[in-house]
Backbone as CSV, one residue per row, in Angstrom:
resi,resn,N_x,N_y,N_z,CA_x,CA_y,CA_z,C_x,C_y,C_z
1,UNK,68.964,212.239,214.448,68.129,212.585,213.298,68.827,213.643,212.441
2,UNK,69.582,214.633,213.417,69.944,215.945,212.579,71.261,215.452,211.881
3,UNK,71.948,214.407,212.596,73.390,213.805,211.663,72.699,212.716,210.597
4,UNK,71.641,211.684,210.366,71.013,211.507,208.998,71.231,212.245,208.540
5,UNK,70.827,213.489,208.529,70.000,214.274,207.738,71.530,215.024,206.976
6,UNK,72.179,214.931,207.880,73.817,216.247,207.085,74.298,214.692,206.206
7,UNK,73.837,213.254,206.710,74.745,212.220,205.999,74.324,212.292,204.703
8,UNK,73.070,212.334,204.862,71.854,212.244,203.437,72.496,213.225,202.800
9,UNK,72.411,214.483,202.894,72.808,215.821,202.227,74.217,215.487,201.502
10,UNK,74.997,215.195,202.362,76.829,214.721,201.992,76.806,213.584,200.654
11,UNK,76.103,212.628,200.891,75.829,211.903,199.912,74.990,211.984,198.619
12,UNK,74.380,212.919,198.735,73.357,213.379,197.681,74.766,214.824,196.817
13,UNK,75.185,215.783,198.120,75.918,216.800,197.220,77.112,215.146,196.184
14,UNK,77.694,214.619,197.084,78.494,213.521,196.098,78.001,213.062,194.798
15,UNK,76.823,212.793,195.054,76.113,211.743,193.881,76.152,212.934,192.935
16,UNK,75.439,214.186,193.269,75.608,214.605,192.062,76.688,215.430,191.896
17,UNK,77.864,215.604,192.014,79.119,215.731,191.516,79.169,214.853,190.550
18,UNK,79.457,213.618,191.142,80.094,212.107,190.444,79.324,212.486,189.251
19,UNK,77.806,212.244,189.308,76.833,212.344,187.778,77.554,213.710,187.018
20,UNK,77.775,215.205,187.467,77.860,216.263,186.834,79.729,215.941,186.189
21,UNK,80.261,214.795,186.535,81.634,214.792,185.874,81.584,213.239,185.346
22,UNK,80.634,213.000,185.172,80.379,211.790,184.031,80.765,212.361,182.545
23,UNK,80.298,213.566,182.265,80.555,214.260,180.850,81.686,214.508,180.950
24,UNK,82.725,214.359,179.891,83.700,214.869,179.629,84.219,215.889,178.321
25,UNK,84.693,217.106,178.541,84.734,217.934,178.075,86.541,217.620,176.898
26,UNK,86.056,217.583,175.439,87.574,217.354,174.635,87.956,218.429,173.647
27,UNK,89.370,219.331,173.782,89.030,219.688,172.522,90.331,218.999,171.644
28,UNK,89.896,218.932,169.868,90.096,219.042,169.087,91.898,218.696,168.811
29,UNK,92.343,218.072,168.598,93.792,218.109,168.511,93.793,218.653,167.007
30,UNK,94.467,219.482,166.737,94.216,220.389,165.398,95.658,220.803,165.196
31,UNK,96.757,221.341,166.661,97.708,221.956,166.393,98.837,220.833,166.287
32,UNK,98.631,219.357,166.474,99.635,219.000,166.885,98.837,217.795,164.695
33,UNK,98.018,218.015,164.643,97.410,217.048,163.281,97.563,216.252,163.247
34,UNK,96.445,216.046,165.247,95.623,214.435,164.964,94.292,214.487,164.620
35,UNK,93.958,215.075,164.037,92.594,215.329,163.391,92.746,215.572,161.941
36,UNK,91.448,215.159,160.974,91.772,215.532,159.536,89.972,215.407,158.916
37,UNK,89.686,216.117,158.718,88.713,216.483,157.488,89.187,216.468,155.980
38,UNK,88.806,215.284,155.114,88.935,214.896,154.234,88.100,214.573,153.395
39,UNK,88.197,214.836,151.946,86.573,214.251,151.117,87.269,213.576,149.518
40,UNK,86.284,213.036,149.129,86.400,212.770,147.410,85.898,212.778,146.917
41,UNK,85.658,213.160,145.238,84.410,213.689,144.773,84.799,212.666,143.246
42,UNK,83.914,212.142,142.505,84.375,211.706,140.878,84.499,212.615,139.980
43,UNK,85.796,212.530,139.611,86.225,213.547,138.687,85.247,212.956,137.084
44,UNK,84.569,213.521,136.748,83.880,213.455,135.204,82.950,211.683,135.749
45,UNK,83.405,210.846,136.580,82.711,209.592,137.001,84.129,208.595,135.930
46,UNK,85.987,209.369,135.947,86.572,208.684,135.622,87.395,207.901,136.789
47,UNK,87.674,209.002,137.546,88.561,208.419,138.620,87.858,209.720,139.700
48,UNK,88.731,209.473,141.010,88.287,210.180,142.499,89.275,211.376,142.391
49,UNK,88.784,211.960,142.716,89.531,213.471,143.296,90.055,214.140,144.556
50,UNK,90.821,213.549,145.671,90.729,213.539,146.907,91.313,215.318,147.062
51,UNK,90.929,215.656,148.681,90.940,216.805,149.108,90.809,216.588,150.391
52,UNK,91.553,217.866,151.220,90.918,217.963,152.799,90.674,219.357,152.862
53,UNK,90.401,219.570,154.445,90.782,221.265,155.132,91.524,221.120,156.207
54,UNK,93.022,221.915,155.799,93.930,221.804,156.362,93.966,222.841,158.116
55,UNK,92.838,223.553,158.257,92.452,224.769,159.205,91.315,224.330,159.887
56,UNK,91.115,224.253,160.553,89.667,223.972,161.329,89.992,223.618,162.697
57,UNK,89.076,224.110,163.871,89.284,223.784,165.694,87.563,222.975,165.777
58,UNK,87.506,222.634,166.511,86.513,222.264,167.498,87.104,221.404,168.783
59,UNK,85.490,221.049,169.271,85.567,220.372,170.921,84.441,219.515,170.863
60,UNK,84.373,218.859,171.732,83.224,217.766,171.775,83.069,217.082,173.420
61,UNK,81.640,216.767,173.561,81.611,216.234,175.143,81.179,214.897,175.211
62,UNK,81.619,214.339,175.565,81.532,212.811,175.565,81.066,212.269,177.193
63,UNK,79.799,211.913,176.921,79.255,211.046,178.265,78.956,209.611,177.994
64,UNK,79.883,208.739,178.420,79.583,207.191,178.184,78.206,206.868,178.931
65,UNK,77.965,207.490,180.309,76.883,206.743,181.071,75.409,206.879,179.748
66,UNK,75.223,208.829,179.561,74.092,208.986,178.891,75.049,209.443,177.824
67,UNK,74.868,208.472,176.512,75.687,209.300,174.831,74.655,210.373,174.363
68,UNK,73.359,209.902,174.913,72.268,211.400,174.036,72.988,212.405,174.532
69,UNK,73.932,212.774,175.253,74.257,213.986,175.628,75.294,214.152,175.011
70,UNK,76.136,213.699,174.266,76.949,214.027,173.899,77.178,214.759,172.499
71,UNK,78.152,215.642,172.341,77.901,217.351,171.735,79.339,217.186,170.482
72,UNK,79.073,217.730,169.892,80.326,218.138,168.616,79.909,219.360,168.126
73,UNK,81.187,220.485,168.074,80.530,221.806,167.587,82.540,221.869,166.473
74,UNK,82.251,222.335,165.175,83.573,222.440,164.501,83.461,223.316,163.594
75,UNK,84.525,224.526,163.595,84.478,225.563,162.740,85.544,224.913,161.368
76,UNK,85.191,224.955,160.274,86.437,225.294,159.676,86.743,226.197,158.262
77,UNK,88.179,226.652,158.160,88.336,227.601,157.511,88.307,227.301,156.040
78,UNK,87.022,227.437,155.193,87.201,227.298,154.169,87.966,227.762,153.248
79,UNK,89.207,228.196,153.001,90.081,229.113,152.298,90.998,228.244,152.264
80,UNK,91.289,226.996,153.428,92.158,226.319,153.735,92.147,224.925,153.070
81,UNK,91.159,224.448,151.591,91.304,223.543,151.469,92.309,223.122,150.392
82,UNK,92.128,222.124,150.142,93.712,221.655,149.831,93.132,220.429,148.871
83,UNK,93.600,220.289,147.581,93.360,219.330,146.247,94.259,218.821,145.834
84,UNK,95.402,219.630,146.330,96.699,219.225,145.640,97.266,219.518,144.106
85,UNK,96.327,220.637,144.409,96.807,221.383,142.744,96.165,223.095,142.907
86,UNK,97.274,223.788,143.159,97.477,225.313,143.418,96.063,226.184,142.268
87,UNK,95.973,225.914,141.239,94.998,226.551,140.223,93.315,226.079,140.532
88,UNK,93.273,224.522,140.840,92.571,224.156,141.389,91.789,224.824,142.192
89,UNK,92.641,224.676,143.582,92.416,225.177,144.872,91.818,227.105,144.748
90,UNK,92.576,227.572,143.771,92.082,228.542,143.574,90.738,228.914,143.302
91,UNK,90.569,228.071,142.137,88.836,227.689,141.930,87.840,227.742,142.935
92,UNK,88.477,226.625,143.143,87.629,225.780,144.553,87.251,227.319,145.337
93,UNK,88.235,228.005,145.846,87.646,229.149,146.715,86.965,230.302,146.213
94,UNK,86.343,230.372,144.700,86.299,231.357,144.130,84.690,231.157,144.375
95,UNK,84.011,232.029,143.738,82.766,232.246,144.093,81.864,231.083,143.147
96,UNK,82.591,230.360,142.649,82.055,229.107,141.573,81.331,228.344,142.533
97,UNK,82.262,228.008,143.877,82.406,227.060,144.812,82.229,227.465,145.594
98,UNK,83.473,227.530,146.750,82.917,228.431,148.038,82.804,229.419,148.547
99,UNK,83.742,230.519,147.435,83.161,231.753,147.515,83.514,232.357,148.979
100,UNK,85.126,232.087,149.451,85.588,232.282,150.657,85.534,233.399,150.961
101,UNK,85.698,234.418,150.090,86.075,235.944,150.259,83.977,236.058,151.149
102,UNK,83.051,235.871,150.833,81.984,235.736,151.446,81.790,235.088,152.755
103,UNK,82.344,233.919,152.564,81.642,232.774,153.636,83.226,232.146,153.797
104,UNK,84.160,233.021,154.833,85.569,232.487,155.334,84.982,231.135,155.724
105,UNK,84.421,230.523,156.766,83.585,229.820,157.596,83.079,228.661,157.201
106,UNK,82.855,227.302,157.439,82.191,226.590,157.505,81.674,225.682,158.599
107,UNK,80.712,225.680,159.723,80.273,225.451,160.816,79.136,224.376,161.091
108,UNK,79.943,222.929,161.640,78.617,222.107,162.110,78.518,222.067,163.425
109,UNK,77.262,221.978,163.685,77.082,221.849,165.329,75.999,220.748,165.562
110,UNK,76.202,219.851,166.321,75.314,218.102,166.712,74.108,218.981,167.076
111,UNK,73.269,218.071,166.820,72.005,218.545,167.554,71.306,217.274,167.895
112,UNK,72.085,215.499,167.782,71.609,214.676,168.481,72.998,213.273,168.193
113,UNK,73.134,212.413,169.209,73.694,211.665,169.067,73.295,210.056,169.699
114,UNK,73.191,209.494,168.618,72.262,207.986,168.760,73.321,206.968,168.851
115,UNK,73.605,206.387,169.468,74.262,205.005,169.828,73.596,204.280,169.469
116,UNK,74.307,202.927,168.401,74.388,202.102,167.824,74.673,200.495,167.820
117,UNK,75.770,201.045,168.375,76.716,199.850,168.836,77.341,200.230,169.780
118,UNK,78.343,199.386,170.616,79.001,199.676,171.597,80.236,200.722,171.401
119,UNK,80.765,200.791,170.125,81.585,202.051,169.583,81.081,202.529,168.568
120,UNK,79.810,202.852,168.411,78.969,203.172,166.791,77.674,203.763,167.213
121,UNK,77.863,205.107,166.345,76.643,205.865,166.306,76.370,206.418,165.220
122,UNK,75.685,207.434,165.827,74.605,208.077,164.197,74.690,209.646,164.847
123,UNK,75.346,210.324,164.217,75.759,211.825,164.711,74.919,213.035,163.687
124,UNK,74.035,213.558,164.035,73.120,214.489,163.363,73.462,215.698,164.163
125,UNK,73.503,216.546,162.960,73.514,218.502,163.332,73.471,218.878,162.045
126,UNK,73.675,220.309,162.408,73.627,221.425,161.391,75.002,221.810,160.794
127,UNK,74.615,221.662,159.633,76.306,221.892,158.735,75.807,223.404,157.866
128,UNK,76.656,224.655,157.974,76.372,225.767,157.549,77.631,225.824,156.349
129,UNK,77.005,225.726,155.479,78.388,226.220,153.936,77.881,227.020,152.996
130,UNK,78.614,227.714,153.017,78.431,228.510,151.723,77.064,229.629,151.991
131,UNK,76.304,229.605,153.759,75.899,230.578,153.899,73.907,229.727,154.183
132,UNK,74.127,228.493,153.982,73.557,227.613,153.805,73.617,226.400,154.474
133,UNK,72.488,226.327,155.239,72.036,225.285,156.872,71.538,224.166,155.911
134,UNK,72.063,223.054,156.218,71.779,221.398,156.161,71.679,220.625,157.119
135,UNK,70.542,219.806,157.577,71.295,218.813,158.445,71.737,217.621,157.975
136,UNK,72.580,216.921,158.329,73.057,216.032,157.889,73.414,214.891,158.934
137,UNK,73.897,213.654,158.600,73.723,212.367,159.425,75.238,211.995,158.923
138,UNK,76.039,212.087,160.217,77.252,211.266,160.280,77.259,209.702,160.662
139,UNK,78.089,208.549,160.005,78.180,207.543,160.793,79.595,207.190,161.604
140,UNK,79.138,207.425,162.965,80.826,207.473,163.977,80.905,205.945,164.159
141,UNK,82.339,205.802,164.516,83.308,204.528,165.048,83.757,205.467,166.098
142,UNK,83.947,204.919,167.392,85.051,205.193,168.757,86.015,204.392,168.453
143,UNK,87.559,205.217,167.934,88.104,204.357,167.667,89.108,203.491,168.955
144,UNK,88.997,204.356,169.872,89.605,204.137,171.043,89.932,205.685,172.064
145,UNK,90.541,205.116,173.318,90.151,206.344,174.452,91.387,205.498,175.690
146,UNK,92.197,206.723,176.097,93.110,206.648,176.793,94.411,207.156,177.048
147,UNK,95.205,207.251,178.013,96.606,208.062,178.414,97.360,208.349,177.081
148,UNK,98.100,209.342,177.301,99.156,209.582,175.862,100.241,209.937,177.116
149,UNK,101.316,209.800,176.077,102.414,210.099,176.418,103.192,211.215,177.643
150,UNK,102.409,212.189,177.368,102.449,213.383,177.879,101.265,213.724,179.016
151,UNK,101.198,212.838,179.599,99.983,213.242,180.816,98.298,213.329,180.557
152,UNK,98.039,213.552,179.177,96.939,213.927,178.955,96.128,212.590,178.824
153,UNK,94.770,212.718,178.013,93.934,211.679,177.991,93.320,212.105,176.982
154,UNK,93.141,210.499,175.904,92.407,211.382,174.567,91.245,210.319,173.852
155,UNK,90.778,210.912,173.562,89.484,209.801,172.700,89.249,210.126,171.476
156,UNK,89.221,209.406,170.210,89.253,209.548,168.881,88.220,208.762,168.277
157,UNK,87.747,209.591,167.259,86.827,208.999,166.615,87.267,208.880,164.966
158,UNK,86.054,208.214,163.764,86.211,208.020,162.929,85.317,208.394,162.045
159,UNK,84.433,209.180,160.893,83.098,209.614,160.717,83.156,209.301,159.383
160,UNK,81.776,209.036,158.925,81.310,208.817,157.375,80.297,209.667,156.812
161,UNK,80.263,210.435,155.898,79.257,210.929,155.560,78.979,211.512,153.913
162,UNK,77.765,211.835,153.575,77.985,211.983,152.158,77.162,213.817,152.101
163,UNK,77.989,214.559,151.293,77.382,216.036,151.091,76.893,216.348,149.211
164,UNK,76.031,216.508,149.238,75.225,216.937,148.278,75.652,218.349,147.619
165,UNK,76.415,218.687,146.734,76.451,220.060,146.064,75.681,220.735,146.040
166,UNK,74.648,220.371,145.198,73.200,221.126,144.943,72.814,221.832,145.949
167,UNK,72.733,220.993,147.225,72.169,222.020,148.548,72.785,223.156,148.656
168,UNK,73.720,223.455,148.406,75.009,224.686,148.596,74.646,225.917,147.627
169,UNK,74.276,225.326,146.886,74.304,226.373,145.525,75.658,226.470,145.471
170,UNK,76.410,225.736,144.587,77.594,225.864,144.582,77.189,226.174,142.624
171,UNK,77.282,227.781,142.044,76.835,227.902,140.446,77.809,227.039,139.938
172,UNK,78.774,226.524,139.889,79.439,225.761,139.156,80.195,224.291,139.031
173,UNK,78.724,223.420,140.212,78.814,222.346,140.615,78.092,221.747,138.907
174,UNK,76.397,222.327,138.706,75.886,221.510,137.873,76.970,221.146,136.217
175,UNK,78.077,222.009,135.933,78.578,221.652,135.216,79.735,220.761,135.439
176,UNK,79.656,220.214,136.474,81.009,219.075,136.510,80.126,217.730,136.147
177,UNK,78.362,217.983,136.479,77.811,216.555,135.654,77.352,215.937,137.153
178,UNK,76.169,214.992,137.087,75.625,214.320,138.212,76.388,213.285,138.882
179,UNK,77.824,213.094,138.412,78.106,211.868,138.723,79.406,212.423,140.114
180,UNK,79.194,214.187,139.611,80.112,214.918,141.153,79.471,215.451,142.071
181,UNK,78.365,215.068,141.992,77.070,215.823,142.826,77.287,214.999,144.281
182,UNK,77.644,214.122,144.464,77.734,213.636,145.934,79.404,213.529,146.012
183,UNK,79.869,214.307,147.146,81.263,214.571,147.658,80.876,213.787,149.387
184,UNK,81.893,212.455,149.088,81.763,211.566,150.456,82.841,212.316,151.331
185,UNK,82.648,212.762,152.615,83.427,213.156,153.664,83.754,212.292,155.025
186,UNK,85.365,212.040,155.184,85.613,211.216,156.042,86.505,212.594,156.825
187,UNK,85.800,211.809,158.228,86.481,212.483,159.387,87.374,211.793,160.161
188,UNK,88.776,212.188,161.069,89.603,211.640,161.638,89.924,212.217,162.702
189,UNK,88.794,212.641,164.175,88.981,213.523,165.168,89.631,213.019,166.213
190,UNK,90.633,213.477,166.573,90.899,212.884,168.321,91.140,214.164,169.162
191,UNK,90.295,213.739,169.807,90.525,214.950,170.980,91.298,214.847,172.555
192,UNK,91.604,215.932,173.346,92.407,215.897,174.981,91.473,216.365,175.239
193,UNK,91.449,215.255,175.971,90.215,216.165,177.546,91.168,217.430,178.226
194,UNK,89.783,218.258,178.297,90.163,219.190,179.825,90.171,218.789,180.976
């Protein structure tokens, strides 16, 4: 009875190991730039205006068994974005826009993740800019997951989403005209597990 009882125990401490390393913990490939935060906005509604942020870390936890559990938290450095035109970019960080010297920072963190499809979800959290909480609704692709070169193990994703100026108070959005008021943001994350 008393060896049941240590078998039961042995198998139960197992089971929940196995369950507690179902989640997997990734961060961010940022230093080596396999990751990219990118957006485009209509210049006057003649042509697109592309841009990224060249600075930014995060991590993310990925559980295939349960995806509601799975987490995305990403800082990035607003000072660091990039238009491809030096006077521009200057703008862009000035207090018109983002007003970096205030708000270095821009910070989303998941607060739910809905599976879709078998590589497709619906990624909701809190996006903080300019000093100013939104939530907002990503649409993810898994673009794939597996060995690299170097020992590690990595899983990458793909994201869609659209950001609203107005919410920001950005004072010198309403004069670029309604047709720059929605800036679409594509994401390109792959992360190494720990």
């Amino acid at each position: 009875m008393k060896f049941k009882m240590i078998v039961a125990s042995l198998c139960m401490a197992l089971f929940t190991s196995l369950s507690a390393q179902a989640a997997e913990n990734y961060v961010i490939d940022t230093q080596k730039h396999h990751a990219f935060i990118q957006f485009k906005v209509k210049h006057l509604g003649y042509s697109w205006l592309l841009g990224r942020f060249d600075a930014f870390t995060g991590s993310f936890t990925y559980d295939a068994k349960h995806p509601e559990k799975n987490s995305v938290k990403v800082i990035i450095d607003t000072a660091s974005i990039d238009s491809n035109h030096a006077k521009r970019d200057k703008h862009l960080r000035s207090a018109d826009f983002f007003d970096v010297g205030k708000y270095p920072t821009a910070t989303f963190e998941s607060t739910s993740y809905q599976a879709t499809g078998k590589n497709s979800a619906i990624l909701k959290g809190k996006l903080t800019l300019r000093g100013v909480t939104k939530e907002i609704a990503i649409d993810l692709t898994q673009i794939g997951a597996g060995p690299d070169p170097w020992g590690g193990y990595r899983r990458g994703f793909e994201g869609h989403t659209t950001l609203h100026l107005s919410d920001y108070h950005m004072p010198f959005a309403p004069k670029l005209g309604p047709v720059s008021e929605d800036v679409e943001l594509y994401l390109s994350i792959e992360g190494i597990r720990q």
